[in-house]
C-alpha positions in Angstrom: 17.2 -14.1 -41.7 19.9 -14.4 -39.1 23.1 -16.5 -38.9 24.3 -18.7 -36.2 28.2 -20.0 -36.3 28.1 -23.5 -33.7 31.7 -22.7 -32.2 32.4 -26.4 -32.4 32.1 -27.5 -35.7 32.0 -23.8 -37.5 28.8 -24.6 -39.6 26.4 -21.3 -40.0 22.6 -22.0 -39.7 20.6 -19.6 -40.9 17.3 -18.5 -38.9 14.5 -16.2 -38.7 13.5 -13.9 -36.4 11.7 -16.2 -34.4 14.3 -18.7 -33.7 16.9 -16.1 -33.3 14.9 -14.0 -30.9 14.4 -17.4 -28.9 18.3 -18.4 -28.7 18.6 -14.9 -27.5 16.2 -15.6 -24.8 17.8 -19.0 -24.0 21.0 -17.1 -23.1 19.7 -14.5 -21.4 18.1 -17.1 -19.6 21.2 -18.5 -18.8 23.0 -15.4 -17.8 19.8 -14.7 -15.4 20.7 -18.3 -13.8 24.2 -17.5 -13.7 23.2 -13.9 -11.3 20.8 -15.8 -9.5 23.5 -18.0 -8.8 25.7 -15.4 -7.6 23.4 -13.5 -5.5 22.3 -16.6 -3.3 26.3 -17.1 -2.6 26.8 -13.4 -1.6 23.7 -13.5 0.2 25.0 -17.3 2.2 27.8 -15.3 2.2 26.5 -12.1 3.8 24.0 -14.7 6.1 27.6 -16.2 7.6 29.2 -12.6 8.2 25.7 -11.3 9.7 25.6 -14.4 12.0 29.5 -14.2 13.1 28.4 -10.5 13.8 25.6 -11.1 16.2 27.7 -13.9 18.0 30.2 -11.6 18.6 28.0 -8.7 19.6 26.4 -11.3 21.8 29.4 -11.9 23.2 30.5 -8.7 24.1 27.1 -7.6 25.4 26.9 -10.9 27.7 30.6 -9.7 28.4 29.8 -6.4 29.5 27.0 -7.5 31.7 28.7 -10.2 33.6 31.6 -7.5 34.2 28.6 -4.9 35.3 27.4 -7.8 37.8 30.8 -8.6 38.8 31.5 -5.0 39.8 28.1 -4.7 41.7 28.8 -8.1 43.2 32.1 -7.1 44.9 31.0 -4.0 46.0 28.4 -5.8 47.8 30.8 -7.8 49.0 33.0 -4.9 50.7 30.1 -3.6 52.1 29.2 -6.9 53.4 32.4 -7.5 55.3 32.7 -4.1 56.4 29.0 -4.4 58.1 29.4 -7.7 59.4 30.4 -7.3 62.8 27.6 -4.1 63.1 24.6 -6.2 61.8 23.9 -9.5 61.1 20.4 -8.4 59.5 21.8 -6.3 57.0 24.8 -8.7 56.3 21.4 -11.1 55.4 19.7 -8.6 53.5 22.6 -8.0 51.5 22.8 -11.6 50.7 19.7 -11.5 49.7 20.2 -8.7 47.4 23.5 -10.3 45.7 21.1 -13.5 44.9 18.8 -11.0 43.6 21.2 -10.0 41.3 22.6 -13.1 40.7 19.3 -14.2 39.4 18.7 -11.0 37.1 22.0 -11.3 35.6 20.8 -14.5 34.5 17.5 -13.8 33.3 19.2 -10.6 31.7 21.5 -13.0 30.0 19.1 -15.7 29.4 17.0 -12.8 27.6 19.6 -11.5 25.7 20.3 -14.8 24.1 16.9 -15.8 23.7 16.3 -12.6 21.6 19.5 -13.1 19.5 18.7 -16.7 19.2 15.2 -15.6 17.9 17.0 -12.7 15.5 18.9 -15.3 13.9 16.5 -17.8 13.7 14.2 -15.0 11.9 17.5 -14.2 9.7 17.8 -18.0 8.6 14.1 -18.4 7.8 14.2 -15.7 5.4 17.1 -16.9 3.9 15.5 -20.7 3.5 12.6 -19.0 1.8 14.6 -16.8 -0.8 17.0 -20.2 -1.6 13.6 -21.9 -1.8 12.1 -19.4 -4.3 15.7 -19.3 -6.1 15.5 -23.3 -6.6 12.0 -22.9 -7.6 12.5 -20.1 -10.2 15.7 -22.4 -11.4 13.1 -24.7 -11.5 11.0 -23.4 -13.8 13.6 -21.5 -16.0 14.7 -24.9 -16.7 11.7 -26.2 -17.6 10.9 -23.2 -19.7 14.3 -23.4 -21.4 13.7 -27.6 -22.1 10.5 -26.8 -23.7 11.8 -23.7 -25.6 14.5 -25.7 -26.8 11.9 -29.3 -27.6 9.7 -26.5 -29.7 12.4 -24.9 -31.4 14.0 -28.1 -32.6 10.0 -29.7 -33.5 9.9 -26.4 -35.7 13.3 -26.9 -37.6 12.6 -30.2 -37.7 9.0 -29.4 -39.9 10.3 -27.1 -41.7 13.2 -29.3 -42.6 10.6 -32.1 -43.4 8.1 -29.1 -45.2 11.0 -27.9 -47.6 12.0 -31.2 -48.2 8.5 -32.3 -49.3 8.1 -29.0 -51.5 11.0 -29.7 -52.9 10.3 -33.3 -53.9 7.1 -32.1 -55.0 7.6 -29.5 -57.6 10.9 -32.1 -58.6 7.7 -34.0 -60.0 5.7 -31.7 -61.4 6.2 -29.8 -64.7 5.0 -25.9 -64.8 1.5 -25.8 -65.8 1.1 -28.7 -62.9 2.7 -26.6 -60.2 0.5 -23.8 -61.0 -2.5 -26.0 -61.0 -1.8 -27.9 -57.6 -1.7 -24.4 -56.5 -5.1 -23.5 -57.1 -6.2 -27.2 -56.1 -4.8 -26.9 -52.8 -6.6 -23.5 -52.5 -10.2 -25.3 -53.7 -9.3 -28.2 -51.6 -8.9 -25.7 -48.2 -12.2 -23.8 -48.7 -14.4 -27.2 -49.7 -13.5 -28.6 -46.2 -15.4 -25.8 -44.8 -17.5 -25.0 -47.4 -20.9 -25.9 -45.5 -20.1 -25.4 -42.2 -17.8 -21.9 -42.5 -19.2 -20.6 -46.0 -23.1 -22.4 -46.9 -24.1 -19.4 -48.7 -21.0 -18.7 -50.1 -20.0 -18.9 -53.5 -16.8 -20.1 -55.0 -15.8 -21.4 -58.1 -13.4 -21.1 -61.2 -13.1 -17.7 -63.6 -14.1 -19.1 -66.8 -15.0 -16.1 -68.2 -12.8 -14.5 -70.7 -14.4 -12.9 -73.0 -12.4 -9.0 -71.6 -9.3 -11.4 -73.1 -8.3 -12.1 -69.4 -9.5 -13.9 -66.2 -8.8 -14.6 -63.0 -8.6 -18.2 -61.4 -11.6 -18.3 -58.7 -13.6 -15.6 -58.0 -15.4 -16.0 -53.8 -18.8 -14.2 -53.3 -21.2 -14.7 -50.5 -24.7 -12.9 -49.6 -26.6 -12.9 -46.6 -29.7 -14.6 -45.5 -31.9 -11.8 -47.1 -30.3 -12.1 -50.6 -27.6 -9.0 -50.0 -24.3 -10.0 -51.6 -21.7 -8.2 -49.3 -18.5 -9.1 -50.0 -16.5 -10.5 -53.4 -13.2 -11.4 -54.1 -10.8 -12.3 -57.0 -8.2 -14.9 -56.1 -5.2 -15.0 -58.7 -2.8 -18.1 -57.6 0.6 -17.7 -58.6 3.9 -20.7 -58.6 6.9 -21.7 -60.4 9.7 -24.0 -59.9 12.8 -23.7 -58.1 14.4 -24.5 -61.5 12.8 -22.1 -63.4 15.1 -19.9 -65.4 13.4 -17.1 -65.5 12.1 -16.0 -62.1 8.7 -13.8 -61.9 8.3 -11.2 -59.1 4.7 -10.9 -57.7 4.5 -7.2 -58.8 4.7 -8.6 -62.4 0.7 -9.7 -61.4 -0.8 -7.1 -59.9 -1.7 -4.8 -63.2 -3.7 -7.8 -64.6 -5.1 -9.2 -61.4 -6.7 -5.4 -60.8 -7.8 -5.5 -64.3 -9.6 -8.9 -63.6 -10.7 -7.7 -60.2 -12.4 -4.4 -62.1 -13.9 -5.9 -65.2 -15.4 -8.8 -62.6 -17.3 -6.3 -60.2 -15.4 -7.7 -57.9 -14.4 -5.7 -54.2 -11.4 -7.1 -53.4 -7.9 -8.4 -55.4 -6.3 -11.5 -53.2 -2.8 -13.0 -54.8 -2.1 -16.2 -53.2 1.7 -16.6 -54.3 5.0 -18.7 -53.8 6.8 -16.8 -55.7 9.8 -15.2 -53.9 9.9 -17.5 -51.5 13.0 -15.9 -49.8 11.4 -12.3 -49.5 10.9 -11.4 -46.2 8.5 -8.7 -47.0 5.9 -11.5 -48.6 7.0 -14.0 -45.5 5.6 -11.8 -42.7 1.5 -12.8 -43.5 -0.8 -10.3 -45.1 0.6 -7.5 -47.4 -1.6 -4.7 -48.2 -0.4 -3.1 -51.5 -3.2 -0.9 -51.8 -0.4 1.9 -52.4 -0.4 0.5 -55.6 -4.1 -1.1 -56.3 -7.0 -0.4 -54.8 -8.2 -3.1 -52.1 -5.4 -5.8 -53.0 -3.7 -7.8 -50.8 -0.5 -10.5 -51.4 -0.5 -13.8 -49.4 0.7 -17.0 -48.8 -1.4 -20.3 -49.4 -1.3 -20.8 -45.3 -3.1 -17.5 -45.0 -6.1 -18.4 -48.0 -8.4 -19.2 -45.3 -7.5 -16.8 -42.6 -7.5 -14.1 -45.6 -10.9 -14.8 -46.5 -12.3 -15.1 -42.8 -10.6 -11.8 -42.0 -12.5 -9.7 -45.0 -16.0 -11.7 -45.2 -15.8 -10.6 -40.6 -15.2 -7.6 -41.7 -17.7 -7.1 -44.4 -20.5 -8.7 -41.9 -19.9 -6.4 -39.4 -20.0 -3.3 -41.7 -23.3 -4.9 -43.7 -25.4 -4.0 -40.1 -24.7 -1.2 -40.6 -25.3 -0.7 -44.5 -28.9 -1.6 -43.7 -29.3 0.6 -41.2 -28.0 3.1 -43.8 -30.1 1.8 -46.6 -33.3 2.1 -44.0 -32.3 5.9 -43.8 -31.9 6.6 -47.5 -35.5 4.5 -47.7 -36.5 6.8 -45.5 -34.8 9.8 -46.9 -36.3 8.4 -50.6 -39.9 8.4 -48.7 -39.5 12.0 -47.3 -38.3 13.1 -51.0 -41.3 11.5 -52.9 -43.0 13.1 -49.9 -41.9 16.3 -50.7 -42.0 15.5 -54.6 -45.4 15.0 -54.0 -46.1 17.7 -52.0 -44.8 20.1 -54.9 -46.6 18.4 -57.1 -50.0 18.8 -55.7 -48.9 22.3 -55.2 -47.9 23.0 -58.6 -51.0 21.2 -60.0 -53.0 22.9 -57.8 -51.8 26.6 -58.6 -51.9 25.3 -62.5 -55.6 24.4 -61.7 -56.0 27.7 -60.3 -54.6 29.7 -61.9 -56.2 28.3 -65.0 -59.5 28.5 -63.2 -58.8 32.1 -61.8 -57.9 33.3 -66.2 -61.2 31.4 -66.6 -63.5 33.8 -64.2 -61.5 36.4 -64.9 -62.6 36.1 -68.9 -66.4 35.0 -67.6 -65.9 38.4 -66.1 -64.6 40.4 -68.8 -67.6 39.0 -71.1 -70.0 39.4 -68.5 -68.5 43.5 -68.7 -68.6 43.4 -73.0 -72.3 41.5 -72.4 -73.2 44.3 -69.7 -71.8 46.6 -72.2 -73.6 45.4 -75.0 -77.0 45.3 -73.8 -76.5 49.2 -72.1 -76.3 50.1 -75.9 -78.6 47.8 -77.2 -81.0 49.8 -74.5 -79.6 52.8 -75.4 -80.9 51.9 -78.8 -84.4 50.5 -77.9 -84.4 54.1 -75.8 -83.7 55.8 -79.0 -86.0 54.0 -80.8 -89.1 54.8 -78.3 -88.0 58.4 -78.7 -88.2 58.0 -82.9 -91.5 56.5 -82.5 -92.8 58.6 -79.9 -91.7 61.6 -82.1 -93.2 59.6 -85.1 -96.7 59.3 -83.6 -97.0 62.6 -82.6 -96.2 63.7 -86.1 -98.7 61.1 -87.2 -101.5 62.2 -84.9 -100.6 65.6 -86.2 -100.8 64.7 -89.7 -104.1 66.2 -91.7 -105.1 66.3 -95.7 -104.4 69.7 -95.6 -100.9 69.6 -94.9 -100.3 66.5 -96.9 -101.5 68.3 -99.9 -100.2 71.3 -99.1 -97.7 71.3 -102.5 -100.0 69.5 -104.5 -102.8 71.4 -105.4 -104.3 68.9 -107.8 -104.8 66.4 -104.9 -106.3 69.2 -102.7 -108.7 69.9 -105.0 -109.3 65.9 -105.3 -109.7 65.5 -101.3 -112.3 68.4 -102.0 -114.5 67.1 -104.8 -115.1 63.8 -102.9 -115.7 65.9 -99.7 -118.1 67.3 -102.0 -120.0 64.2 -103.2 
C-alpha cells in the first residue's frame, strides 16, 4: 500500500498499487499537457519569426530586383538619348524593350510574391493542423483523465461501501457464524451455476470424519463417459476483526493437505479472509506448492474463477489422457499379444518336448524289444541245433549200444530175439 498526503488539509490516504499507479498517470498526464502547451507557443512563436523572416527576405529580394531594373532602365535610357537624333527606329525599339522589361519586372515580382505568399500559406496550414491535433489530443487526455478520475473515485467509493458492509457484518455475527457464512457464500456462488457451468459436477459438504478430520466441501466432476478428471478439497477459512488471537493461513495448510490426501483428492483450495492486510494473499491466486503439493490460497472473489481455471485445465489435459490410455490399451493388447505368443511357444516346446522323451523311449524299447527277440532267436537257434544234434544221436541209437554196460539186458534183448 501507498500513502498520499492532500497538501491542503494534510490527511494521508492510503492506496494500492492500482490507485497509486493511476494518480501517477494523472500527473504525468498533466505535465504532458503542460509540454504540449509549451511546444504549440514556441512553435506560434517560431511561425511569427519564420513569417517576419520571409517578409523581410521578400523584401529585399523585390528590393534587389527593382534596383536591377532600375539600373537596366537608365542605361536604356542613356543609350536612348544618345541615339536619338541618329535613329528614330532604334529610339522605338528601345522603347519597346524598356516596356519589355517593365513588364518582366513585374511578372518577376508578381512571381516572387505569389511563391512566398504560397510558402507561407503552406507554413500556416501545417501549423493549423498540428494546433488542431494538439486541441484534439487535449481533447481526449481530458476526457481520459475525467473518466480516470469518475472510475477511481466509483472504486474508493465500493470499497468504502464493501468494508463498511463487512464490517457491519461480522459486528453481527459471532465466530462459528462468520466461519459458516463463509462457506455459505462459497455454496451459494457455485449453485448459481451449478447446471449451466458444472451439470455433471459434484459438490457438496465433507461429512466424513472418520481419519479424525475433514474438510468443508469436497468439488469433483467426470465427463460424459464416466471419467472423473479432476477433484478438489475446499477448506474455508474467517475470523473476526475482534478476535484476539489472530490465525495466519499457514496455520491450515498441514491439515488441509492431510484432508486433501486421505480424500483422494487432486487438488488443496483454501478460500481465506484471514490476513486481510497481506499483500502477498491480496494479489489473486497463490501457489504454495513449495510447501504442499498442488495447493493453492485464495480469496472468496476468486472461488469460481479458481475452479474454472483448474477443471479448463484438467479438460484440456483429459484429451489427451485418453489418447494415452488408447496407447497403453494398445500397448496391454501387444503385451497379452506377446504373452500369448510365449505361451503357445512354451506349451508347444513342453508338448514337444514331452512328445520327443516319448518317441525317444518308444525307441529305446523298440532297441531292448529288438534286443530281446535277437536272443530269444539266438535261443530258438540253439535249440534247433540241441535237437538237431539230439535226433541224430537218436537215429543213431541201437540195443546194442544201449546195453552196452548192462549185460543182463543184452542178454534179455537176445532171448526174446530168440523166441
Amino acid at each position: 500500500m501507498q500513502e498520499i498526503k492532500c497538501p491542503s488539509c494534510g490527511k494521508v490516504f492510503q492506496v494500492d498499487e492500482t490507485g497509486y499507479s493511476q494518480i501517477v498517470s494523472q500527473v504525468r498526464d498533466h505535465e504532458f499537457h503542460a509540454e504540449l502547451e509549451r511546444r504549440a507557443k514556441e512553435l506560434e512563436e517560431k511561425k511569427e519569426s519564420d513569417l517576419q523572416v520571409v517578409k523581410m527576405q521578400q523584401e529585399k529580394a523585390n528590393e534587389a530586383a527593382l534596383l536591377q531594373k532600375d539600373k537596366e532602365i537608365a542605361d536604356l535610357q542613356r543609350k536612348l538619348d544618345a541615339l536619338t537624333a541618329e535613329n528614330k527606329v532604334e529610339v522605338s525599339q528601345l522603347r519597346s524593350k524598356i516596356d519589355g522589361f517593365e513588364n518582366e519586372k513585374k511578372l518577376a515580382v508578381s512571381e516572387a510574391v505569389s511563391k512566398k505568399d504560397l510558402e507561407i500559406a503552406t507554413k500556416v496550414n501545417e501549423l493549423t493542423a498540428l494546433q488542431g491535433k494538439l486541441d484534439s489530443k487535449e481533447a481526449e487526455m481530458e476526457l481520459e483523465k475525467k473518466n480516470l478520475v469518475d472510475a477511481y473515485e466509483r472504486e474508493i467509493k465500493f470499497k468504502d461501501e464493501e468494508i463498511e458492509r463487512v464490517k457491519d457484518f461480522k459486528a453481527k455475527q459471532s465466530t462459528k457464524m462468520i466461519g459458516e457464512s463463509l462457506e455459505q457464500y462459497c455454496q451459494n456462488e457455485f449453485n448459481k451455476l451449478r447446471m449451466t457451468a458444472f451439470p455433471n459436477a459434484y459438490f457438496e459438504k465433507d461429512n466424513d470424519a472418520r481419519t479424525g478430520s475433514k474438510g468443508d466441501f469436497i468439488f469433483k466432476e467426470s465427463s460424459s463417459d464416466g471419467v472423473e478428471f479432476i477433484s478438489i478439497m475446499f477448506e474455508m477459512k474467517n475470523e473476526m476483526d475482534t478476535t484476539a488471537t489472530k490465525h495466519k493461513n499457514e496455520d491450515f495448510f498441514k491439515e488441509l493437505d492431510k484432508d486433501r490426501r486421505e480424500k483422494g483428492c487432486e487438488y488443496a483450495v483454501l478460500v481465506s479472509l484471514l490476513e486481510a492486510d497481506n499483500d502477498y494473499y491480496n494479489t489473486g491466486i497463490v501457489d504454495v506448492s513449495y510447501k504442499y503439493e498442488k495447493m493453492y490460497v485464495i480469496r472468496p472473489q476468486m472461488f469460481i474463477p479458481m475452479i474454472t481455471l483448474l477443471r479448463n485445465a484438467a479438460l484440456n489435459s483429459l484429451r489427451y489422457q485418453k489418447e494415452l490410455q488408447v496407447v497403453r490399451s494398445q500397448q496391454v493388447d501387444i503385451e497379452n499379444f506377446e504373452e500369448n505368443m510365449n505361451n503357445f511357444k512354451e506349451a508347444f516346446g513342453r508338448n514337444y518336448r514331452l512328445a520327443s522323451e516319448k518317441f525317444q523311449k518308444a525307441i529305446d524299447e523298440i532297441d531292448k524289444s529288438m534286443d530281446h527277440l535277437q536272443k530269444i532267436k539266438d535261443a530258438l537257434l540253439s535249440s534247433q541245433n540241441n535237437l538237431r544234434l539230439a535226433n541224430d544221436k537218436a537215429e543213431d541209437l541201437s540195443i546194442k549200444k544201449l546195453t552196452k554196460n548192462a549185460p543182463s539186458v543184452r542178454a534179455m534183448f537176445e532171448e526174446q530175439s530168440k523166441d
